[in-house]
C-alpha positions in Angstrom: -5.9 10.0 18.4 -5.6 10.2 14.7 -1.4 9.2 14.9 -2.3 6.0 16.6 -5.3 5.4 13.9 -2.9 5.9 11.3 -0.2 3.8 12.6 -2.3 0.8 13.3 -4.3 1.1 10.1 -1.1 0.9 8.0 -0.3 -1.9 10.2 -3.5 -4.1 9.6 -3.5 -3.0 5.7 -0.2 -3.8 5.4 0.0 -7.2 7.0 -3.4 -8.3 6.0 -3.3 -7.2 2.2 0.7 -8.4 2.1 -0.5 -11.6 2.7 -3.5 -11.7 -0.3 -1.0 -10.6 -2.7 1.2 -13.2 -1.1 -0.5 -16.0 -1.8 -1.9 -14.6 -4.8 -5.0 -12.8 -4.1 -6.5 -9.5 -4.9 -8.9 -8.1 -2.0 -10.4 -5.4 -4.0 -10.0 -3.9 -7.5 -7.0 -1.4 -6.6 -5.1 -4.1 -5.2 -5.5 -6.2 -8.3 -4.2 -3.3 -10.3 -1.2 -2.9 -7.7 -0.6 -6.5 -9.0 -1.2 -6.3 -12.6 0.8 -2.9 -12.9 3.6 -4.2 -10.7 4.0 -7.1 -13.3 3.5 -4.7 -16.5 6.2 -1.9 -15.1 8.6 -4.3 -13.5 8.1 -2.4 -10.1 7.8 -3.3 -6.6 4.4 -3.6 -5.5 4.9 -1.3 -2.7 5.6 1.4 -5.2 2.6 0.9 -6.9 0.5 1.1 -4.1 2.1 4.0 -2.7 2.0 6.5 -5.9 -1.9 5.1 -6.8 -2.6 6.0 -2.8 -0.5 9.4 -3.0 -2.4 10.7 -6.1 -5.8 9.8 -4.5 -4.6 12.1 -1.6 -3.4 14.4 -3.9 -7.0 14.4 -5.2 -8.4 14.4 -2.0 -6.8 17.7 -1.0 -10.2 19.6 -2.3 -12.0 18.5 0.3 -9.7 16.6 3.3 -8.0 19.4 5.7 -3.7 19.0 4.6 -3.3 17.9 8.7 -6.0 15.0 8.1 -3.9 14.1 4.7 -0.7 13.8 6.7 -2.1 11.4 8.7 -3.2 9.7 5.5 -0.1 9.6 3.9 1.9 8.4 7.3 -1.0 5.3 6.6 0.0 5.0 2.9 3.7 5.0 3.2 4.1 2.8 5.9 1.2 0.2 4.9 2.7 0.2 1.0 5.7 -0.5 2.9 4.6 -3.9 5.0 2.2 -5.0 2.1 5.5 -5.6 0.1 7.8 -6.7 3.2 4.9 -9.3 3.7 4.6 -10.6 -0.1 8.4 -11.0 0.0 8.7 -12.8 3.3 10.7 -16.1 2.8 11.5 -15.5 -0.3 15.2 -16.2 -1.8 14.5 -14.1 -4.9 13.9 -10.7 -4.8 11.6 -10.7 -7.7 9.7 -7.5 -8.9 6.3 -9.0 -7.5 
């Protein structure tokens, strides 16, 4: 059931690295470029992660079937989506970060 992989994995990727960047953590190396390029470009993290993602699926169309990468993308849209819904939770500012 690939649609119910990819909805839950967005879900646990997107609460569970939301609340690293949150409190200020980086879980892995792309994640700590989300954060340092969000900062640089005055962007929302989200959108960071969501064109870094898209391009490595772009990349990926030379050997992942385009179905599979749907499935992907669903993952990467909706998890760059919570990730920054979780880092701004509480917050009165809107801030870029």
């Amino acid at each position: 059931h690939p649609l119910i992989a990819a909805l839950l994995g967005a879900i646990f990727v997107g609460v569970g690295c939301g609340l690293c960047v949150r409190v200020g953590g980086a879980p892995s190396g792309d994640d700590a470029l989300a954060i340092a390029l969000s900062r640089i470009c005055k962007v929302k993290i989200e959108y960071v992660y969501m064109i870094s993602d898209a391009f490595v699926l772009l990349l990926s169309l030379s050997y992942i079937p385009l179905r599979r990468i749907g499935y992907s993308l669903l993952t990467v849209l909706l998890s760059g989506k919570l990730i920054g819904i979780v880092q701004r939770m509480g917050r009165k500012s809107g801030g870029n970060l």
